[in-house]
N, C-alpha and C positions, 0 to 999 in steps of 0.2 A: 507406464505401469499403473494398472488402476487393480483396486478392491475395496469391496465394500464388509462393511462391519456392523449390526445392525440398523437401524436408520440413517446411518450414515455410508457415501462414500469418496473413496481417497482416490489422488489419482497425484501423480510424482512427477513433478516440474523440472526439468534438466536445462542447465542452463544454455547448451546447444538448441534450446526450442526459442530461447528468451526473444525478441525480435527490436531491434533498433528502430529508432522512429524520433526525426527532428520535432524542435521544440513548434509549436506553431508561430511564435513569432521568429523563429531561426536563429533563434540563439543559441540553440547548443542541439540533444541530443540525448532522448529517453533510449532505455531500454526495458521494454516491456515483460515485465512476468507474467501476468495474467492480465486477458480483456476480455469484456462480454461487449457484442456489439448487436444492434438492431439488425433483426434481418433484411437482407437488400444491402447491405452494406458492407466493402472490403474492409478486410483487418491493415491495418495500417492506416486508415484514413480517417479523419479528424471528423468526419460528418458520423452519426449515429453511435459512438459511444453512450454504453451505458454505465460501465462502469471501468475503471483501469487501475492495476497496481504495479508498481514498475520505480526503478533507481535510475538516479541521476546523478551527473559531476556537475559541480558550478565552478566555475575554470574562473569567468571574472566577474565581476557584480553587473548588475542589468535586471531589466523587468522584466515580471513574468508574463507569462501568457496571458490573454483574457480567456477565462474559461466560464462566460454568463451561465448561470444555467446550473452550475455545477457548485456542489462544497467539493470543500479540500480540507486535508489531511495532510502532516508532513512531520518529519523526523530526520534529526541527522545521525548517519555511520559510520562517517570519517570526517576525521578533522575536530576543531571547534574554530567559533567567534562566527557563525552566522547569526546577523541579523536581518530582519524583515523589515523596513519601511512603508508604512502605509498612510493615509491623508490625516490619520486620527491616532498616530502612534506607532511605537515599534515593537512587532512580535519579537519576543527573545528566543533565539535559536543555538546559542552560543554551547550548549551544553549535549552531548552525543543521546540518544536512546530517551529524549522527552518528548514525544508528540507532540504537536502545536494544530489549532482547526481555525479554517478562514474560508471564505467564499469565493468562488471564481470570478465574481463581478470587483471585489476588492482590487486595488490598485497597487501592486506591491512591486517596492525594487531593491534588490537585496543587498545586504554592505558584507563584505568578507574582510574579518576582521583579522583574521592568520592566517590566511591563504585561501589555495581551493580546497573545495569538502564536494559529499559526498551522501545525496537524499535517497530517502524511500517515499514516496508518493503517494497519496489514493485520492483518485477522484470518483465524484459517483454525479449523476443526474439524479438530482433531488425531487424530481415528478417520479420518481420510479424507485429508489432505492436511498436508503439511510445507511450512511458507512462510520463505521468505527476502528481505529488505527491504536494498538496499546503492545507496549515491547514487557516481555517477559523473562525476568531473568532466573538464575536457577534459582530452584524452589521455590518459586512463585504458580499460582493455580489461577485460570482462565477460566470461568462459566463463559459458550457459547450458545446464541438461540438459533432457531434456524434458520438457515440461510446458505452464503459462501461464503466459505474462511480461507483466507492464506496463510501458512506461517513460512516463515522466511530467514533463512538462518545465512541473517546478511554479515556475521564478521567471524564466524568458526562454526563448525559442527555442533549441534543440538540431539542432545535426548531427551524426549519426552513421552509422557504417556497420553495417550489419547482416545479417550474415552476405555481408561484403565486397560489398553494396549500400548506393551512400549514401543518408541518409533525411533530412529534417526533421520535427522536429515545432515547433510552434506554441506561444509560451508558452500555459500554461493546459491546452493538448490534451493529447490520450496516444493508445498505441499498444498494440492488445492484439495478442499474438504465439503463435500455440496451434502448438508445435513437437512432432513425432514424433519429431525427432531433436538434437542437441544442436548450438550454433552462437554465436557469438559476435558480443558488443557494442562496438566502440569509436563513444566518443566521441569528437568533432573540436573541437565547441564548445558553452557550455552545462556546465550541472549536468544531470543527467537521474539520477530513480529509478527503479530497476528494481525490482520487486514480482514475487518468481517463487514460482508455487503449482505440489508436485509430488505427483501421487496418489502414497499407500502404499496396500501389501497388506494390506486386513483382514482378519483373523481370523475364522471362522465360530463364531457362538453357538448 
């Protein structure tokens, strides 16, 4: 279901669309909420992402993917006591709904401190697009600029208003938001992430 609302428009993410897709080192197993991919290229396939937002279980501790090329974004939704390992210290992950940012090219292996949990993801190709990943809880207000927003109402049902229309989303569900102009998020009730990807100006080679 899609509509649009002045400069802006929505379109309603079910999670019957969401699409499964292994880890690229095969360690486990995303499932995709939203992807934009270069054209020429199948969805599902690891070659021309440009940008991806999507949840994960981390069942046992192990490294991640290399994902050169790319930043990352990440948040936990279930569980606590993830932490991150990398050559220069450890992200701390331990705490639900704080976003944490790192590089694709970083070397990370993750420690499960109380079992398995449970991410939300965003990755983006940094030659093309600048992503930003921030959880909103109720009554908390989002300024967005333009671009594509996710929100994602990963642990109960959300109300919010958006761009001073109120909305629900479904726990589980999400909302893709492709804005030409800049507009904001309050939530009423609910946690909800918001995952915004915004093109930059490339450089010609």
């Amino acid at each position: 279901m899609t509509s649009s609302a002045g400069g802006i428009q929505l379109t309603a993410l079910d999670p019957a669309g969401y699409r499964h897709m292994p880890w690229k080192n095969g360690g486990g197993v995303t499932i995709d909420i939203a992807v934009s991919m270069l054209p020429g290229f199948a969805a599902g396939s690891w070659e021309g992402i440009i940008w991806r937002f999507s949840r994960t279980a981390i069942v046992t501790p192990g490294a991640f993917s290399d994902l050169s090329g790319y930043d990352r974004q990440l948040v936990l939704v279930s569980g606590e006591g993830l932490v991150l390992g990398t050559p220069v210290g450890e992200i701390d992950v331990r705490q639900p709904f704080r976003p944490v940012r790192f590089t694709g090219e970083t070397s990370i292996v993750s420690r499960l401190e109380a079992g398995a949990v449970e991410v939300v993801n965003l990755i983006g190709d940094r030659s093309r697009v600048a992503i930003d990943l921030c959880c909103l809880l109720g009554g908390a207000t989002h300024a967005c600029p333009a671009g594509v927003h996710i929100i994602y109402a990963a642990t109960g049902s959300c109300e919010l208003s958006i761009d001073d229309k109120a909305r629900e989303i479904s726990a589980g569900h999400a909302m893709r938001i492709d804005a030409g102009e800049s507009f904001a998020v309050a939530n009423r009730l609910g946690t909800a992430i918001v995952a915004s990807v915004i093109p930059v100006a490339r450089t010609s080679g």
